[in-house]
C-alpha positions as CSV (number, residue, x, y, z in Angstrom):
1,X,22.6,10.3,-26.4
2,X,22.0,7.0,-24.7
3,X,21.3,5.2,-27.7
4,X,24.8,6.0,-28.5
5,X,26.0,3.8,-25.6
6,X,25.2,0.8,-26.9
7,X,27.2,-1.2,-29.5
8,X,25.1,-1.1,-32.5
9,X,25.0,-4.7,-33.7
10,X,21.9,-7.2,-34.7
11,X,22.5,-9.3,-32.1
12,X,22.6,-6.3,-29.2
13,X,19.2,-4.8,-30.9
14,X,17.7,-7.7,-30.2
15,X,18.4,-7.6,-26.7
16,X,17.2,-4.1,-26.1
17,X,13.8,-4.8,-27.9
18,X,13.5,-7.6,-25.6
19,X,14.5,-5.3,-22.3
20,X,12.0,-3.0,-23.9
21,X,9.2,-5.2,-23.8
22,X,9.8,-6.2,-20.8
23,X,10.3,-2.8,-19.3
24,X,6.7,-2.3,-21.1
25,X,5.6,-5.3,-19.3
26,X,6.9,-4.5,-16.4
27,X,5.2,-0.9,-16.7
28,X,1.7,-2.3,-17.3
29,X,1.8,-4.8,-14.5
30,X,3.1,-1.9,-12.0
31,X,0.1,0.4,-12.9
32,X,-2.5,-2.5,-12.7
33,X,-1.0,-3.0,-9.0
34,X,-1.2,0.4,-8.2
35,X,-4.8,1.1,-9.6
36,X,-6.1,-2.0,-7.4
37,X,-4.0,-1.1,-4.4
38,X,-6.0,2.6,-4.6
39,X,-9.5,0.8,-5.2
40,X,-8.3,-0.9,-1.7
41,X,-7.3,1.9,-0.5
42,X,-10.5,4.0,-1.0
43,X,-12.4,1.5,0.9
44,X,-10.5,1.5,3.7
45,X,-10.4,5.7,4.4
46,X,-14.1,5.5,4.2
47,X,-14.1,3.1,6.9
48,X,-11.2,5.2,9.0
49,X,-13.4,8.6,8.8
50,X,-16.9,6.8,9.8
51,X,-14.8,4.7,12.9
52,X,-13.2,8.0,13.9
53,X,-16.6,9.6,14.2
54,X,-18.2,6.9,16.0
55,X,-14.9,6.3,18.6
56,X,-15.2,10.1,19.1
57,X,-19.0,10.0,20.2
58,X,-18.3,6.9,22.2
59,X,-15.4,8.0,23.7
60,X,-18.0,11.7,24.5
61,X,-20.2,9.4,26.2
62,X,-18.0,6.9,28.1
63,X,-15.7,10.1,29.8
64,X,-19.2,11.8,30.3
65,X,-20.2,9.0,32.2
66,X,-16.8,8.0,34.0
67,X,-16.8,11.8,35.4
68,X,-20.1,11.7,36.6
69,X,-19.5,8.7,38.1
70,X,-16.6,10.4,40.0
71,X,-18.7,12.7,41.5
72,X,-21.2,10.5,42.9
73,X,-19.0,7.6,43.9
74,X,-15.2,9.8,44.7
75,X,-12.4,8.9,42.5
76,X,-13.1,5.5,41.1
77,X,-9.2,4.5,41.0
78,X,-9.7,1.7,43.0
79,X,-12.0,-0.1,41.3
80,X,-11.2,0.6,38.0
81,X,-7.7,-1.2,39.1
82,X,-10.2,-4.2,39.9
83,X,-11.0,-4.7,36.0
84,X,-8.4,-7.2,34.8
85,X,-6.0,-6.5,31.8
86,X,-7.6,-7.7,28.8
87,X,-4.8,-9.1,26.5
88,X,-6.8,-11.3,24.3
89,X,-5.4,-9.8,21.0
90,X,-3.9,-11.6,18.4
91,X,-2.6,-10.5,14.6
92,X,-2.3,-12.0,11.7
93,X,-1.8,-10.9,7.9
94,X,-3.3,-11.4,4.6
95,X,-1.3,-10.4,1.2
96,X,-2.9,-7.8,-1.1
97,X,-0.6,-7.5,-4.7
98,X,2.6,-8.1,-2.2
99,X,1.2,-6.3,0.5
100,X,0.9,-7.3,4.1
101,X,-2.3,-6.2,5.6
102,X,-2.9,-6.9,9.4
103,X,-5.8,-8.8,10.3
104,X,-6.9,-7.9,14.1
105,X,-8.5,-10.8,16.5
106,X,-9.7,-10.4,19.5
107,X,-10.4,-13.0,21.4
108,X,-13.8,-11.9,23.3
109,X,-14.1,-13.2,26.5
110,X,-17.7,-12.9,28.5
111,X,-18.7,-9.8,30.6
112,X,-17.8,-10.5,34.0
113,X,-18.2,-8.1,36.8
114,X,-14.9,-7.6,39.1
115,X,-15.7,-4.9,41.3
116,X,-18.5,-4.9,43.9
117,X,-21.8,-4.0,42.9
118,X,-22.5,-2.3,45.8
119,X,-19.9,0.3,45.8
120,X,-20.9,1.4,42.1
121,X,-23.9,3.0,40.5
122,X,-25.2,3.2,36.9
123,X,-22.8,6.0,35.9
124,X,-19.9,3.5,36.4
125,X,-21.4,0.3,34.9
126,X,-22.4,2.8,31.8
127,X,-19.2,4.4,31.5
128,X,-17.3,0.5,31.9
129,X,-19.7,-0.6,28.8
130,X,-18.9,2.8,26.8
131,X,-15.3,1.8,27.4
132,X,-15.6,-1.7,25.9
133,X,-17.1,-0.1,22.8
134,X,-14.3,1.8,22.3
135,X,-12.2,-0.7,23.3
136,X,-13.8,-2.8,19.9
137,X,-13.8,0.1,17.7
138,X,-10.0,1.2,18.6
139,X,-8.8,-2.6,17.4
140,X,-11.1,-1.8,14.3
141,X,-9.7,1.4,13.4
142,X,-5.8,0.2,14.2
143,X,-6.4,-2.3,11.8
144,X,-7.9,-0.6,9.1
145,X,-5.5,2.9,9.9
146,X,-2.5,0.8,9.7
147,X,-3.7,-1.2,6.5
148,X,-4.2,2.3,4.6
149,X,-1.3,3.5,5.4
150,X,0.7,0.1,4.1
151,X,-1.4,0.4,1.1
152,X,-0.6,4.2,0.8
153,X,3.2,3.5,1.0
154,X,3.2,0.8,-1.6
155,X,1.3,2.7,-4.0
156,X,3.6,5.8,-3.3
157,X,6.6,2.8,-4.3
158,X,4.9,1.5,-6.8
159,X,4.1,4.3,-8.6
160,X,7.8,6.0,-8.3
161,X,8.6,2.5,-10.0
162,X,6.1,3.2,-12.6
163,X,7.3,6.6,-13.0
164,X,10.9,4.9,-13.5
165,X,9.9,3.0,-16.1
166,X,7.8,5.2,-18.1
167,X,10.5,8.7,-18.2
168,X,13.7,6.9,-18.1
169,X,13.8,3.3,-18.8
170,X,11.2,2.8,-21.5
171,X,12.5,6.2,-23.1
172,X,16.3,4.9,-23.0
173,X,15.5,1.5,-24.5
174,X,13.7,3.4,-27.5
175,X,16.7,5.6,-28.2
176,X,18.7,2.6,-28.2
177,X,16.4,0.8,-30.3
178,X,15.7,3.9,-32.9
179,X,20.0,4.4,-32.9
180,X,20.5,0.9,-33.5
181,X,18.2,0.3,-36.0
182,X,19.5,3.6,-37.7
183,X,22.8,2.6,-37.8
184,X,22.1,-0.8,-39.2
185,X,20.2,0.3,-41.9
186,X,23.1,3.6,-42.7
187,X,25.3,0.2,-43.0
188,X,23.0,-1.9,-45.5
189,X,22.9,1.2,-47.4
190,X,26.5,1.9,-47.8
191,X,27.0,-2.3,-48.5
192,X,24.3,-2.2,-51.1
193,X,25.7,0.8,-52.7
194,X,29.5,-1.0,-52.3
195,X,27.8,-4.1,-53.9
196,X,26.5,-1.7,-57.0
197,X,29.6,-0.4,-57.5
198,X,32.0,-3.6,-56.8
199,X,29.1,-5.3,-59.9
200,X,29.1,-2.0,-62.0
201,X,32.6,-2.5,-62.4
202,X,32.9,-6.1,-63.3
203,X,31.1,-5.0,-66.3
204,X,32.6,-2.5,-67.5
């Protein structure tokens, strides 16, 4: 028994109820982080499912457009290598109960044509503004998709801690508590019944 593993003085039972309420502390603060990390959580996954939807439609349309606009222009290699790299991303990180959740900006910069006019159409300037859009709504989802799944793994964490605490600590420091205290009072007994008999026979 694990109560049986510690020594069973007054001065070691006070110790263990004073683990155990801070194991119980230590419990309840554990499940109110988890219980706000899920209410985070849930917000985000609605937000991952509706951006999914929409990049898929936008990313529909923009292909749509780019093919079409390979068959009225020929490949459009050329000038699609005429579109500068856009690397106006930066990250940063705000903390949620301990958590590190990325924060995505992007640095917009205005809408300026780099290929010729002349040797486009419509189909390429609509599939180019398609593009953009998903361009937006894939540094939307990569935030939000990577900030649910950091959530997800510290709940999964924080709940094996709270499992911890609940089945093994908690329990342990109540057998400890329950043996000590048992022995203790087994010990008062047998020294008030020694006491009885030590005064019993002084008067006799």
């Amino acid at each position: 028994m694990a109560g049986k593993q510690v020594f069973p003085t007054k001065g070691n039972l006070l110790a263990v109820k004073k683990s155990h309420a801070l194991a119980k502390l230590g419990y309840d603060l554990m499940d109110r982080k988890r219980n706000i990390l899920i209410r985070e959580m849930m917000q985000l996954i609605e937000s991952v499912k509706s951006l999914r939807d929409e990049i898929r439609e936008i990313y529909g349309k923009a292909y749509q457009a780019l093919q079409e606009a390979n068959i009225t222009l020929g490949v459009v290699n050329d000038i699609a290598r005429a579109i500068p790299l856009d690397d106006g991303l930066d990250i940063t990180y705000r903390s949620v109960m301990g958590v590190d959740i990325p924060k995505l900006i992007y640095k917009r910069k205005p809408i300026k044509l780099t290929y010729g006019i002349a040797s486009t159409n419509t189909k390429f300037d609509y599939a180019f503004k398609n593009f953009q859009k998903v361009r937006d709504l894939t540094i939307k989802l990569a935030e939000v998709d990577n900030s649910a799944y950091r959530l997800a793994d510290a709940i999964r964490k924080t709940q094996k801690r709270a499992n911890a605490l609940k089945n093994i600590v908690i329990p342990e420091f109540e057998a400890n508590i329950k043996y000590i205290s048992d022995f203790l009072e087994e010990k008062e007994r047998e020294e008030f019944s020694r006491m009885k008999i030590i005064k019993r026979k002084k008067h006799a």
